[in-house]
C-alpha positions in Angstrom: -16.6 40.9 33.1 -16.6 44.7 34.0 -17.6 47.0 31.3 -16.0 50.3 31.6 -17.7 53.7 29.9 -16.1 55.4 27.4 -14.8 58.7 29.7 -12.5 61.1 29.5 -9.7 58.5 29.9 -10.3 57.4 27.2 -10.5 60.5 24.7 -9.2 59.8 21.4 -9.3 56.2 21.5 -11.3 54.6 18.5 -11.8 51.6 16.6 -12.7 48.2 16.8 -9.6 47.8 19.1 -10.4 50.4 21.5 -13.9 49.4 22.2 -12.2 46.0 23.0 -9.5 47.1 25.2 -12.3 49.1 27.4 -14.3 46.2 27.4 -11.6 43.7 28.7 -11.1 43.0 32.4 -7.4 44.0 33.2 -7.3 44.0 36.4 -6.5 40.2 36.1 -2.8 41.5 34.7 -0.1 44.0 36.2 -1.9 47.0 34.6 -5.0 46.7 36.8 -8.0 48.3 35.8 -8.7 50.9 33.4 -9.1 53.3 35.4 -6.5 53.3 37.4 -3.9 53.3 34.5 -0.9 55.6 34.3 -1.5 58.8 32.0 1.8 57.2 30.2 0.5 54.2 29.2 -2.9 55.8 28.1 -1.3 57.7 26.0 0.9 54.9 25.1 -2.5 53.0 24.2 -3.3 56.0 22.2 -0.7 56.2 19.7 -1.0 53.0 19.2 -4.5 53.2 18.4 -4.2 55.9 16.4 -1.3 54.5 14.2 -2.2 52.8 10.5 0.8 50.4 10.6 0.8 47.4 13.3 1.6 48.3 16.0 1.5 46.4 19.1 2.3 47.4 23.2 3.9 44.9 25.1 3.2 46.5 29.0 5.3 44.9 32.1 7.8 42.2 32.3 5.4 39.8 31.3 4.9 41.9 27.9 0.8 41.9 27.7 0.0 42.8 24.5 -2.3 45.9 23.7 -2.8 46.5 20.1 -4.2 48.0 17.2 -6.9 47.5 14.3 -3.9 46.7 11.8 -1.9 44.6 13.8 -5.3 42.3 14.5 -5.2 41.6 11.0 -1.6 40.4 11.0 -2.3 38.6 14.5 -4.8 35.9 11.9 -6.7 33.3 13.4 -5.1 34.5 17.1 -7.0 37.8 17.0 -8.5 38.7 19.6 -7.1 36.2 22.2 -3.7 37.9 22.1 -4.9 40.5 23.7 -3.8 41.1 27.4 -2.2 37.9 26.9 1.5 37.7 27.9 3.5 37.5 24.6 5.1 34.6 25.3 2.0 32.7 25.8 0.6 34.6 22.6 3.3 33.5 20.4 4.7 30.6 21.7 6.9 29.5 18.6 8.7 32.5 19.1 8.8 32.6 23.2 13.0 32.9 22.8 12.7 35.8 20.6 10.1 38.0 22.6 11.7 37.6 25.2 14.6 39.1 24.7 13.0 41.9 23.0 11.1 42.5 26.2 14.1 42.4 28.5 16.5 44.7 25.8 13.7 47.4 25.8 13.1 47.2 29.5 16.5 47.9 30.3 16.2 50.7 28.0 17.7 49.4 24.7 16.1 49.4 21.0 16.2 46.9 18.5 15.7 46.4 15.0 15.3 44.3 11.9 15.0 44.1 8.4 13.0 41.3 6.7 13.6 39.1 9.7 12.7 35.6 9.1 10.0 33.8 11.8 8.1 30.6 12.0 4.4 32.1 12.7 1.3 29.7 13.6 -1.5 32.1 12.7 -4.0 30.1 11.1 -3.8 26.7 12.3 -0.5 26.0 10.7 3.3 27.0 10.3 3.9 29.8 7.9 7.0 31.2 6.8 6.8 34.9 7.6 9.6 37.9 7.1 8.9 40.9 9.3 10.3 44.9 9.5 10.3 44.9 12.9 11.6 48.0 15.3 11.1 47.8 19.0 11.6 50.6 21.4 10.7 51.1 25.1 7.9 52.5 26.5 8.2 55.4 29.4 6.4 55.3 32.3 5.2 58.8 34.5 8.4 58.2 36.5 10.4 57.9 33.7 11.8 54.5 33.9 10.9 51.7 31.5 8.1 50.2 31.9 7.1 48.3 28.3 7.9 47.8 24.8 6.2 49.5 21.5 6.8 47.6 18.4 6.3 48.3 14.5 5.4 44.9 12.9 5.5 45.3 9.2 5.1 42.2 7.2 7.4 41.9 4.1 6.5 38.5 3.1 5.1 38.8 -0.2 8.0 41.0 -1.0 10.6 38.4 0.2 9.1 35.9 -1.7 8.5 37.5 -4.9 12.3 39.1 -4.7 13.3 35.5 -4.3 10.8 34.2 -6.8 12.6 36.8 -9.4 16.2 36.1 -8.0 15.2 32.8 -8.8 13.9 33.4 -12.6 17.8 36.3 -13.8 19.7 32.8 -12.2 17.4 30.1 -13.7 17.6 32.0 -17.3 21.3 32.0 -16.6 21.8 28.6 -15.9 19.2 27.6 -18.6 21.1 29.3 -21.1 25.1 28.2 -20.1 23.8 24.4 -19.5 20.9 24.4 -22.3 22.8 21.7 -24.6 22.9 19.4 -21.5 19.3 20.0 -20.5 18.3 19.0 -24.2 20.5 15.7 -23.9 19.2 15.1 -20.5 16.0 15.4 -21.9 16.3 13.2 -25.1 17.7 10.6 -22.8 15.2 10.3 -20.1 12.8 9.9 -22.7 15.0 7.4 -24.1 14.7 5.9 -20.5 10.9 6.2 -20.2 10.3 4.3 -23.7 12.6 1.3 -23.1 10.4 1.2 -19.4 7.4 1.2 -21.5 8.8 -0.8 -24.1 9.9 -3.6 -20.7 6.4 -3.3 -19.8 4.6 -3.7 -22.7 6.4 -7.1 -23.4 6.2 -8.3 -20.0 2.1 -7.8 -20.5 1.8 -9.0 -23.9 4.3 -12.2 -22.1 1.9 -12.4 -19.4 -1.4 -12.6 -21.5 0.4 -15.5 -23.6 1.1 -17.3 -20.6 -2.0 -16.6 -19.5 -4.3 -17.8 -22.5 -1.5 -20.8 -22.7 -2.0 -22.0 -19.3 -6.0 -22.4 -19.6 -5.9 -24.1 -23.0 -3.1 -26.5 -21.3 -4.9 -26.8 -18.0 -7.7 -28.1 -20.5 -6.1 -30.5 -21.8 -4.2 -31.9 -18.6 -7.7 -32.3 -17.0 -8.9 -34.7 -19.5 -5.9 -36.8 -19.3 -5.8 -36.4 -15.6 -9.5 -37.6 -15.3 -9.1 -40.3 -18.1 -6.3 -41.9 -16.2 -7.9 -41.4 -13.2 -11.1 -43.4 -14.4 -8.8 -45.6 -15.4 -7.2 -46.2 -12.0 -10.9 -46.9 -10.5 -12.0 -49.2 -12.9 -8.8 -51.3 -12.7 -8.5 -51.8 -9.5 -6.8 -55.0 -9.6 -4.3 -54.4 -12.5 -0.5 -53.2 -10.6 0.5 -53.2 -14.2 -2.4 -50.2 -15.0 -1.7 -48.8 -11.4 2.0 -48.3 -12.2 1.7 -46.9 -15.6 -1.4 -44.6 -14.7 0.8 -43.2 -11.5 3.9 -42.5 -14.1 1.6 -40.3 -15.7 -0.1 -38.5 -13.1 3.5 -37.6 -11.9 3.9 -36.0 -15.6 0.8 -34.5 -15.1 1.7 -33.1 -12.3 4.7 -31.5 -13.5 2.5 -30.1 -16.1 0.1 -28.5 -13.8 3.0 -26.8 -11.7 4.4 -25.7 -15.3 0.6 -24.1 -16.1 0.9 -22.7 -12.6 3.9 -20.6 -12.5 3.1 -19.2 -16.0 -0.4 -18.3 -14.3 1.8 -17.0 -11.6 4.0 -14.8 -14.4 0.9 -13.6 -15.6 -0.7 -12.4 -12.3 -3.7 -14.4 -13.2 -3.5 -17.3 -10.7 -6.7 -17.0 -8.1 -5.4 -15.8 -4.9 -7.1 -16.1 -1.3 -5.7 -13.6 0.7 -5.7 -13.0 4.3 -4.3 -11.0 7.2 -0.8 -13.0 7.9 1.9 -12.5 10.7 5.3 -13.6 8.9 5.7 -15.5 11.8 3.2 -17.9 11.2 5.1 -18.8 7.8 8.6 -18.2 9.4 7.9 -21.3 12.1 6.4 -23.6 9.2 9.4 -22.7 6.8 12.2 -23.6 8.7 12.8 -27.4 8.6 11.1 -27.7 5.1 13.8 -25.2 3.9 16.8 -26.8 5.8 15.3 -30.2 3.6 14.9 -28.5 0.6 18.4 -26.9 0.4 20.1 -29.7 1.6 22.9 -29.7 5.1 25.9 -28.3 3.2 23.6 -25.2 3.2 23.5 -23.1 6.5 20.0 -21.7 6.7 19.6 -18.4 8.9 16.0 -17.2 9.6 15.7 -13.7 11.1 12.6 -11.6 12.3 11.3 -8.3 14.4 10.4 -8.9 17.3 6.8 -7.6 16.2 6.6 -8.1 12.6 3.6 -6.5 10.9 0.7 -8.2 9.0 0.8 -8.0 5.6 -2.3 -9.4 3.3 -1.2 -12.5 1.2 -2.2 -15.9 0.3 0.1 -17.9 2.6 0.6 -20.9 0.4 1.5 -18.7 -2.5 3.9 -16.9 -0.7 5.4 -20.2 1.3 6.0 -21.6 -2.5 7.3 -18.0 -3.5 10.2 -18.4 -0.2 11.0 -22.0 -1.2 11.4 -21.5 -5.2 13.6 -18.3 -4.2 15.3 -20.8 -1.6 15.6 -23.3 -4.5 17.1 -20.6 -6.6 19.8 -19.9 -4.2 20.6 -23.7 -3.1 21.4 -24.2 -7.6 23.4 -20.8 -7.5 25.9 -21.9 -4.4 26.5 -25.7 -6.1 24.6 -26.9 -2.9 27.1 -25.7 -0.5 27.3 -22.0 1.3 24.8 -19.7 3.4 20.9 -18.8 3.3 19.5 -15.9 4.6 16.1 -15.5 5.0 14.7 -12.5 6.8 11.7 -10.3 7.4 12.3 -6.5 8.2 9.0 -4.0 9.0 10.2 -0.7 6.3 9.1 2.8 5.6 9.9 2.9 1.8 9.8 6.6 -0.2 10.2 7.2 -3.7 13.6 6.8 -3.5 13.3 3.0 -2.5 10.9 2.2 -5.6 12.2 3.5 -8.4 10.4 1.8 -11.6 7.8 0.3 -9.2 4.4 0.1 -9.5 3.6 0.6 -6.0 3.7 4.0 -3.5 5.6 4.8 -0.7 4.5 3.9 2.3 4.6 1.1 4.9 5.7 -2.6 4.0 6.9 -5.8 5.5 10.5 -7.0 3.3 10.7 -10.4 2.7 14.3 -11.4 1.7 16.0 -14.5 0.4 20.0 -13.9 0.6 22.8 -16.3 -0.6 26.5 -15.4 -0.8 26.7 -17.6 -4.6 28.0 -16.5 -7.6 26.2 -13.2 -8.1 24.7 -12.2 -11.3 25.3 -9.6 -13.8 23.6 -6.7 -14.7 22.3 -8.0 -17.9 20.8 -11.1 -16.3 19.4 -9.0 -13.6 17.6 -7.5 -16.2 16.1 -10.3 -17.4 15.9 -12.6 -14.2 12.1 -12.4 -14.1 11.1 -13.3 -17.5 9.8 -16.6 -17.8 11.8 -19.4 -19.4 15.1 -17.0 -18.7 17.5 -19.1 -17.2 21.4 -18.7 -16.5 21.2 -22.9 -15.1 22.6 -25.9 -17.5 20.0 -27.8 -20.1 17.8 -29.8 -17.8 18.4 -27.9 -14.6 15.8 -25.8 -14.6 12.4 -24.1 -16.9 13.6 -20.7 -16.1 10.2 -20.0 -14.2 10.7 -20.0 -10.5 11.9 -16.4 -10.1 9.0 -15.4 -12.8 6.6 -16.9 -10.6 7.8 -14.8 -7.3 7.9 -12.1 -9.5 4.0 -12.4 -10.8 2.9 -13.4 -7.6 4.5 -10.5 -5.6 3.0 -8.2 -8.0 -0.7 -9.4 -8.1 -0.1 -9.3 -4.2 0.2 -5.3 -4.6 3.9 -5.6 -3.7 7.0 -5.1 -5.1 10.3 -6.8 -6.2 13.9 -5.6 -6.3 17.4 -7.7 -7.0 20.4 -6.7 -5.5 23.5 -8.4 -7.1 27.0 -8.2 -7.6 29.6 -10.9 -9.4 31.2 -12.8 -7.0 29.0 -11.4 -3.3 26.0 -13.3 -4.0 22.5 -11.9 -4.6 19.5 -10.8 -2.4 15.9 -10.7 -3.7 13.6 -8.3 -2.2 9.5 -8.8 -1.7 7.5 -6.2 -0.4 4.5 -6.4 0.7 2.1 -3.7 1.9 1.6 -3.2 5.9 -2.2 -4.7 6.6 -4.1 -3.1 9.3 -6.2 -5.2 11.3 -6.2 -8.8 13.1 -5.0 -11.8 12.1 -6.9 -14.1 9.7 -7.4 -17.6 11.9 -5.5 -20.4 9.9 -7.2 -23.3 8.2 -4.9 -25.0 7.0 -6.4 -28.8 8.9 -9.3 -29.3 6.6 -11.3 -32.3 7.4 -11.5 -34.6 4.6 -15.7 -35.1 3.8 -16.5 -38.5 2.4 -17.2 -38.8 -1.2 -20.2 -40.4 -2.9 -24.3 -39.3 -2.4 -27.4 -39.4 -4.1 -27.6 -35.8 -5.0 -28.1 -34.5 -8.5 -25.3 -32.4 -9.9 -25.0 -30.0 -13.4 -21.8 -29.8 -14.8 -21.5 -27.1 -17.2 -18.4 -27.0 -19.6 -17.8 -26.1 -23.0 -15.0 -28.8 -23.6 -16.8 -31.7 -24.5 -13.4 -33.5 -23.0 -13.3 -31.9 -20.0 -17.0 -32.3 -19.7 -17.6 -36.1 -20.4 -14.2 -36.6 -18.0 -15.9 -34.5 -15.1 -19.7 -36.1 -15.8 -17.8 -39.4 -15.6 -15.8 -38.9 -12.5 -18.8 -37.2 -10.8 -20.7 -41.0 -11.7 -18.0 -43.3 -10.0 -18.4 -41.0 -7.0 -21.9 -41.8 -7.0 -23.6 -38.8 -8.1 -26.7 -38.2 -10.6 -25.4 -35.9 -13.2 -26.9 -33.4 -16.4 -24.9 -31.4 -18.5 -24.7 -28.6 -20.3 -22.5 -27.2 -23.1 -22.8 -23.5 -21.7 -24.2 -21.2 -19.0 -27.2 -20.3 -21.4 -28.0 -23.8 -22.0 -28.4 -24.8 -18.0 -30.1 -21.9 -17.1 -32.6 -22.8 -19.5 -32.6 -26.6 -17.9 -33.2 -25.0 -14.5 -35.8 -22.8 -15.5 -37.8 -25.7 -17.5 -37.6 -27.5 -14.3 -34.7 -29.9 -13.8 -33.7 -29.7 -10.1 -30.4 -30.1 -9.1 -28.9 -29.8 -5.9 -24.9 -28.4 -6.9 -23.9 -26.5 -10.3 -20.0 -27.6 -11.2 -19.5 -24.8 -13.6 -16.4 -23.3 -15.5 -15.6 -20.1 -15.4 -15.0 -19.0 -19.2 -17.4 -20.4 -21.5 -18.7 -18.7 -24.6 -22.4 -17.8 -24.8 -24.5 -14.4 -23.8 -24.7 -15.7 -20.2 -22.0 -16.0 -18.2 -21.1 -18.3 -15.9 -21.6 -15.5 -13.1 -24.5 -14.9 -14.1 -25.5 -18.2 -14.0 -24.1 -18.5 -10.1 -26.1 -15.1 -9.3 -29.7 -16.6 -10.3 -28.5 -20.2 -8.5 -27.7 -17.5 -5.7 -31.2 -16.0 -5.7 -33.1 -19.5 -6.3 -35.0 -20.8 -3.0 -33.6 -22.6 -1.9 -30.4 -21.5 -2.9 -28.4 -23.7 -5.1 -24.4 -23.6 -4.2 -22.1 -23.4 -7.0 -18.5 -24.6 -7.6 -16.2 -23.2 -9.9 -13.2 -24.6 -12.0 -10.8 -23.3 -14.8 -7.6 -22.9 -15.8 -7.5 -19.4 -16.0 -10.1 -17.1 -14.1 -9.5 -13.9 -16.4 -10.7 -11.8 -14.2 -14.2 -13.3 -14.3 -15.0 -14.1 -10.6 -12.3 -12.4 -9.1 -10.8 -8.3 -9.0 -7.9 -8.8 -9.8 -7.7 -12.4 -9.7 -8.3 -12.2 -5.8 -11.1 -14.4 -4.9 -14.9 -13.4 -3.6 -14.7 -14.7 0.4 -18.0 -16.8 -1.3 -16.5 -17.9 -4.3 -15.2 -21.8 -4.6 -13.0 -22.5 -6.9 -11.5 -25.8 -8.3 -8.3 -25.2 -10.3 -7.7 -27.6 -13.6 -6.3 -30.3 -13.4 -7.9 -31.6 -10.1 -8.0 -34.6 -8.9 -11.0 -37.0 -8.0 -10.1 -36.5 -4.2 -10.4 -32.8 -4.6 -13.5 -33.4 -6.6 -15.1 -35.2 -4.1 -14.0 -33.3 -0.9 -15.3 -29.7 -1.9 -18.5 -31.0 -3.7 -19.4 -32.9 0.0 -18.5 -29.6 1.4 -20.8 -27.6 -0.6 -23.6 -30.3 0.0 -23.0 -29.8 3.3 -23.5 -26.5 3.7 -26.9 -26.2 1.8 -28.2 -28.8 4.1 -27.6 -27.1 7.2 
């Protein structure tokens, strides 16, 4: 770059500015170099210079911009690259504008404004700006045209706080004309906000019922469940025993499915999660559906082309479709159209009022049927357990509860659109998941039961614990017990080896069964641990979410179940 001397050229010229303009090479624009300048535009260059209010030169039809100490101040973050730039590379965002100001002025005209409003990027980002802005031409020796002068004088803060106050003698007026209707406004959102509160204080207080309910009653079906299975293997022989111990494994079936939609309700069933494509579940659902609702019932399945992942435990939600199919088939009499589709959505805050969730990014998961329709006063109580519209006999009142819990402890959200006579839709949402696909394993290989390992069994129901110490004999194990996580860690650290822990999750005692499973963990060598309950409570699991490491056997199991994930366990410590 050439450095020019400050001569007689440039007499009068000071300031930050002028040192820069002698200093810049110009002889890569129009103007040429310094010193070959036009006494016009030097002594353009000097009133500019000279002036205490912005003022920038904009020299040629290109308009390269020579300016002064104030204006580099209003120029921001751009100062000092605007200068000898072209002013319609300096100020892009307003290329349209400059221009004609350059081309008016250069033809001899003047222009001005008064709190002109512009969109400025001076520091990295859009600002709203209102300018004074006055533009004249510049003469050059010949007399002719030959550049633009302009005053910039900012009058934001001005705008803004004339606005500001415009917006206060208004707001005072308005305040005061509409004050009785503000105060009854007032008295009944918060009218609104306690009866949501009040909703969502029963529907907690419902769900820890439920919650403490289901554990006592998955108790209690686990001894009867394991009785009648021992049962079963000691009498082999008997069809009369066979018959009447499979009549009551049905019922205690039923009553596990019972305990597991109020678990559901409660948002305290263990989950296990995973990156899932909707069209995984999509293919699977489709003929169990078209069985389910029967053939007077058109079924209609619809998808994106590229549907998103979402993060849910498949089963769960492939129970969640079908009880909300199930719903639908009872609604329509068993005759009449099923919609079940999948749409990728953005959703604001105008999509989830009342929810519990943010805006964002979601797959919608959507069971349609053109029935009956509900009301607005069921709608309102559609998801509370036991709630049902169906006759005596027809139905526990739990299947939309359950899609409702298990929506929720997903992190999604659910919505009911109805109207008497057009049918209803129910909404899930489910957040967007980032990432790959979870692999399915859904074939599990079935391990062979029976071994000559030794196993603990740790439970606090003596029922539940001579049923599981008994089942765990037939199968061919060696078997202690103990009454409570304090009790077998003290057997393990006075020496009793065993090679699996079968512990339930909520016992009472100053260890807990987590701790218990963390010093197994650190033992060498390792000791593997299986869980059961009836309710988790948060225990093992955030949020009732299982630990990737964390096996869990859910009351009441059966002896097959047993078997299967204590061989697995085995298994794995041996290799």
């Amino acid at each position: 770059m050439r450095v020019l001397s400050n001569d007689h050229q440039c007499a009068g010229w000071h300031g930050e500015m002028a040192h820069r303009i002698q200093e810049f090479d110009w002889s890569t624009t129009s103007l040429g170099p310094l010193d070959r300048w036009s006494s016009s535009l030097r002594a353009a260059v000097r009133l500019v210079l000279a002036s205490p209010v912005p003022l920038v030169m904009l020299w040629g039809e290109a308009g390269y911009m020579i300016y002064n100490d104030a204006y580099s101040g209003f120029a921001g973050g751009r100062h000092p690259f605007l200068l000898g730039a072209p002013v319609e590379t300096g100020w892009p965002e307003v290329a349209a504008f400059n221009r004609n100001v350059v081309n008016t002025c250069l033809a001899g005209g003047t222009l001005s404004y008064r709190d002109k409003e512009l969109v400025l990027f001076r520091n990295g980002q859009a600002e709203d700006v209102w300018m004074d802005l006055y533009y004249s031409p510049v003469i050059e020796d010949d007399g002719s045209p030959a550049g633009v002068i302009a005053i910039v004088i900012e009058t934001t803060e001005r705008v803004i706080a004339g606005r500001q106050r415009d917006a206060v003698e208004a707001d005072l007026i308005q305040l005061t004309r509409h004050l009785e209707q503000r105060v009854a406004d007032a008295v009944k959102a918060h009218a609104e906000v306690e009866e949501q509160l009040r909703q969502s204080q029963k529907m907690e207080a419902i769900g820890a019922l439920t919650g403490g309910v289901a554990h006592d009653f998955n108790n209690i079906l686990q001894i009867i469940s394991g009785n009648l299975q021992l049962l079963s293997m000691q009498e082999r022989q008997n069809e009369n025993v066979q018959n009447r111990v499979g009549i009551a494994l049905a019922a205690v079936d039923r009553g596990a499915k019972l305990s597991s939609q109020l678990l559901a309700f409660a948002r305290r069933q263990p989950l296990s999660p995973a990156a899932v494509n909707p069209r995984r579940i999509f293919d699977d659902l489709n003929s169990l559906l078209e069985r389910a609702v029967g053939e007077n019932i058109a079924v209609q399945m619809q998808l994106p082309s590229e549907p998103w992942l979402i993060h849910v435990d498949r089963n769960r939600l492939e129970n969640a479709v079908l009880n909300l199919a199930i719903n639908s088939r009872d609604a329509m009499d068993s005759e009449g159209e099923l919609q079940v589709m999948a749409e990728n959505v953005m959703l604001d805050h105008t999509d989830l009022v009342g929810a519990e969730v943010g805006p964002g990014a979601y797959v919608r998961i959507s069971v349609r049927d053109n029935g009956p329709g509900m009301s607005a006063e069921v709608i309102e109580r559609a998801c509370e357990p036991f709630f049902t519209t169906k006759e005596f006999g027809r139905g526990t009142g739990l299947g939309l509860s359950m899609v409702f819990g298990f929506v929720r402890q997903s992190g999604g959200h659910l919505s009911i659109e109805s109207e008497l006579g057009f049918g209803t839709t129910v909404h899930m949402h489910f957040p967007r998941c980032l990432g790959q696909e979870t692999p399915s394993e859904r074939s599990v290989s079935v391990l062979p039961g029976g071994g000559n390992e030794t196993i603990l069994v740790v439970e606090d129901d003596a029922g539940v614990r001579a049923t599981s110490v008994a089942l765990l004999h037939e199968l061919g194990y060696t078997v202690h017990q103990a009454c409570d996580a304090g009790a077998a860690l003290s057997m393990l650290k006075n020496g009793v080896k065993v090679d699996l822990i079968f512990t339930d999750v909520v016992m009472p005692g100053q260890v807990r069964s987590a701790d218990l499973a963390a010093w197994a963990r650190n033992h060498y060598p390792p000791i593997p641990v299986l869980f059961t309950s009836g309710h988790t409570r948060d225990i093992i699991s955030k949020n009732n979410v299982l630990a990737p490491d964390v096996r869990l056997l859910t009351k009441p199991y059966l002896p097959e179940a047993l078997s299967t994930m204590v061989r697995e366990l085995l298994a794995r410590r041996e290799t």
